[in-house]
N, C-alpha and C positions, 0 to 999 in steps of 0.2 A: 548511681541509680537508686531511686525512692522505694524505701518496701512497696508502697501504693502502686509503685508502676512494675514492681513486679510482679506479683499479686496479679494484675491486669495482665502483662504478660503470658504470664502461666495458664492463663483462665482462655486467654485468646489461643493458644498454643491448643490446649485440650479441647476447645470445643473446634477448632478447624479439623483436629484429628479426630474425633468422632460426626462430623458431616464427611470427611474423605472418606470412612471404614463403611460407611453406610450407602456411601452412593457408593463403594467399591461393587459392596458387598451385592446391590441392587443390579448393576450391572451386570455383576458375574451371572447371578441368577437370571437375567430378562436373557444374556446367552444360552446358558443351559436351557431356557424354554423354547425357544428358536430351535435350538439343537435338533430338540426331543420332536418338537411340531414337525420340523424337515424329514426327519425318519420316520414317520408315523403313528409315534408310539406317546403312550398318554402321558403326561406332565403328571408324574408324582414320586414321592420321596418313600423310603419303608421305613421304618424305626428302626433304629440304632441296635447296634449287638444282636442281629437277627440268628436267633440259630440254626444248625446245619439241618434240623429237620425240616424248618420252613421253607429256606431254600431250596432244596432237592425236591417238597412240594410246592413249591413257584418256579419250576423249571421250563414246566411247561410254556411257550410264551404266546398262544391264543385261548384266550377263554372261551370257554364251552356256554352254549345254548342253556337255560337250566330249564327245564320240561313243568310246565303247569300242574303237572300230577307230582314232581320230585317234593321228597319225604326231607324236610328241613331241619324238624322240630327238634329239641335233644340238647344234648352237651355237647359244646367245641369249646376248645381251646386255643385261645389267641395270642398274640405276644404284639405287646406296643410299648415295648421298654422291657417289659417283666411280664412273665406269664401271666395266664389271668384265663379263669374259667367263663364262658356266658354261657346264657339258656337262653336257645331260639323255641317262640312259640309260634302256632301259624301254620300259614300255606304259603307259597310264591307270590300269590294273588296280595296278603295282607299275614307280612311276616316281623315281630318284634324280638329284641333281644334284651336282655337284662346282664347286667354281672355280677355275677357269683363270687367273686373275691375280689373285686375291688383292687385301689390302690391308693398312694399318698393324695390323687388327685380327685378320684373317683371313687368313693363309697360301694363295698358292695349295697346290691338294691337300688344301687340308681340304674337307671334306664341307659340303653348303651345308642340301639336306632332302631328305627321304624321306616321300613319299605312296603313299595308296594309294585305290581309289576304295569308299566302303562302301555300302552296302544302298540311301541316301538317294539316290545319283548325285554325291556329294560327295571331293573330293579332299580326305584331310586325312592327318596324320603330323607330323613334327615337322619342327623346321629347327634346324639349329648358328648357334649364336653364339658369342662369343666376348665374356665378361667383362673381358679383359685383352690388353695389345696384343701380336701374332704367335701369336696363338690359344693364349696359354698357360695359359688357361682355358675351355675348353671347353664349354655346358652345351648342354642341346637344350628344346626348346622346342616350346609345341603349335603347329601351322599348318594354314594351306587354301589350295588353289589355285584361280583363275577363271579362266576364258579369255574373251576381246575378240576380234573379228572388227577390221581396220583398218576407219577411218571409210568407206573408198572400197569396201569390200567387200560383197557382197551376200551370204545368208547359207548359202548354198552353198559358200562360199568357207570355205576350212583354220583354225584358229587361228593367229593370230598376234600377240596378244600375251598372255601372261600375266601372272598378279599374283600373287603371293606374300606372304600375309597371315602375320605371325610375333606371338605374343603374350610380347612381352621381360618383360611383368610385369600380375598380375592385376590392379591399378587402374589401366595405362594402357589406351591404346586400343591395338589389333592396327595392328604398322607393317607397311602394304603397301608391296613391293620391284617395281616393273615390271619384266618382260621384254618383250623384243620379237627375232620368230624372225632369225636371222642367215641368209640365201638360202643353197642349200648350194655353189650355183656358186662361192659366195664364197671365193676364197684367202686363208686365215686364217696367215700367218707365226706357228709357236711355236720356242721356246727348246727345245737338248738335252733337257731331261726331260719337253717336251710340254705349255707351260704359255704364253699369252697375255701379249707383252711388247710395249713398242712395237717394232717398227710394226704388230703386230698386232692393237692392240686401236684404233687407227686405221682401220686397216681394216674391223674390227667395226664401227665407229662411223659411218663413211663408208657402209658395205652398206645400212642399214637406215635413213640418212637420205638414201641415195639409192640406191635398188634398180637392181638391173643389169634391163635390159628387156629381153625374150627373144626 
């Protein structure tokens, strides 16, 4: 056999096995959406290495109404791979967030999403991402936001944690980002230009896995 026609071989070998991994991979997913639609529960993925406090704050599994008059604005902290501080500005009506410390993908100071509440009683607008690493691609993306009452809370009590649902691409599932509120008692240490470094986002991370008691 001719190196030429091995070469060819090989090349036909590898590209049959990357069309097979792909439509695997597609089908697996068009079942899990099926799945998820037959049970009634929304088509989305959380980020990877979620930690135990987000969890036990996503326990709850209906999200709460969030009140026209509810107080948003502040520091939360979120986790979409790696922690990461934002700053909600706003009202329910017309609420933005920005982030405070960034990541390899996103720049602190870029914009994270912008909601608004429409007719339905739904938050929705869009959210930034970033195709390319220090946000040197930019695009925006449709989103909604839910709010969660903590598991200990009764339902009288504020929101506190939110979810931030982003649809990176029409055939995946919407990836939900948790928040959880940062107390405001909280002293938040930031850097000269106002932005979430350590020891500050230690801090964040300490506040909301172990609240200051009043």
């Amino acid at each position: 056999m001719s190196h030429k026609l091995n070469v060819n071989t090989a090349k036909y070998i590898v590209g049959l096995t990357a069309v097979s991994t792909v439509y695997t991979s597609l089908m697996l997913r068009k079942k899990v959406l099926r799945q998820l639609d037959e049970e009634g529960q929304p088509a989305v993925t959380l980020p990877p290495d979620m930690p135990g406090h987000f969890t036990r704050a996503l326990r709850p599994k209906v999200a709460v109404r969030i009140r026209e008059d509810a107080e948003l604005s502040g520091l939360w902290l979120a986790w979409y791979g790696q922690s990461a501080v934002l700053r909600l500005e706003g009202s329910v009506r017309s609420l933005q967030a920005t982030h405070l410390t960034g990541s390899g993908m996103m720049p602190a100071g870029a914009p994270a999403f912008e909601v608004r509440r429409e007719d339905s009683g739904e938050l929705l607008g869009t959210g930034t991402v970033s195709l390319l690493p220090r946000g040197f691609w930019l695009v925006r993306r449709p989103c909604r936001i839910h709010g969660y009452l903590e598991p200990a809370d009764d339902a009288s009590a504020e929101v506190a944690v939110l979810t931030v649902d982003v649809q990176l691409a029409t055939w995946l599932p919407w990836l939900r980002v948790p928040l959880r509120r940062i107390p405001e008692q909280t002293y938040i240490p930031r850097d000269s230009e106002g932005f979430v470094r350590e020891p500050g986002l230690s801090e964040a991370v300490r506040a909301v896995t172990q609240p200051v008691v009043a």
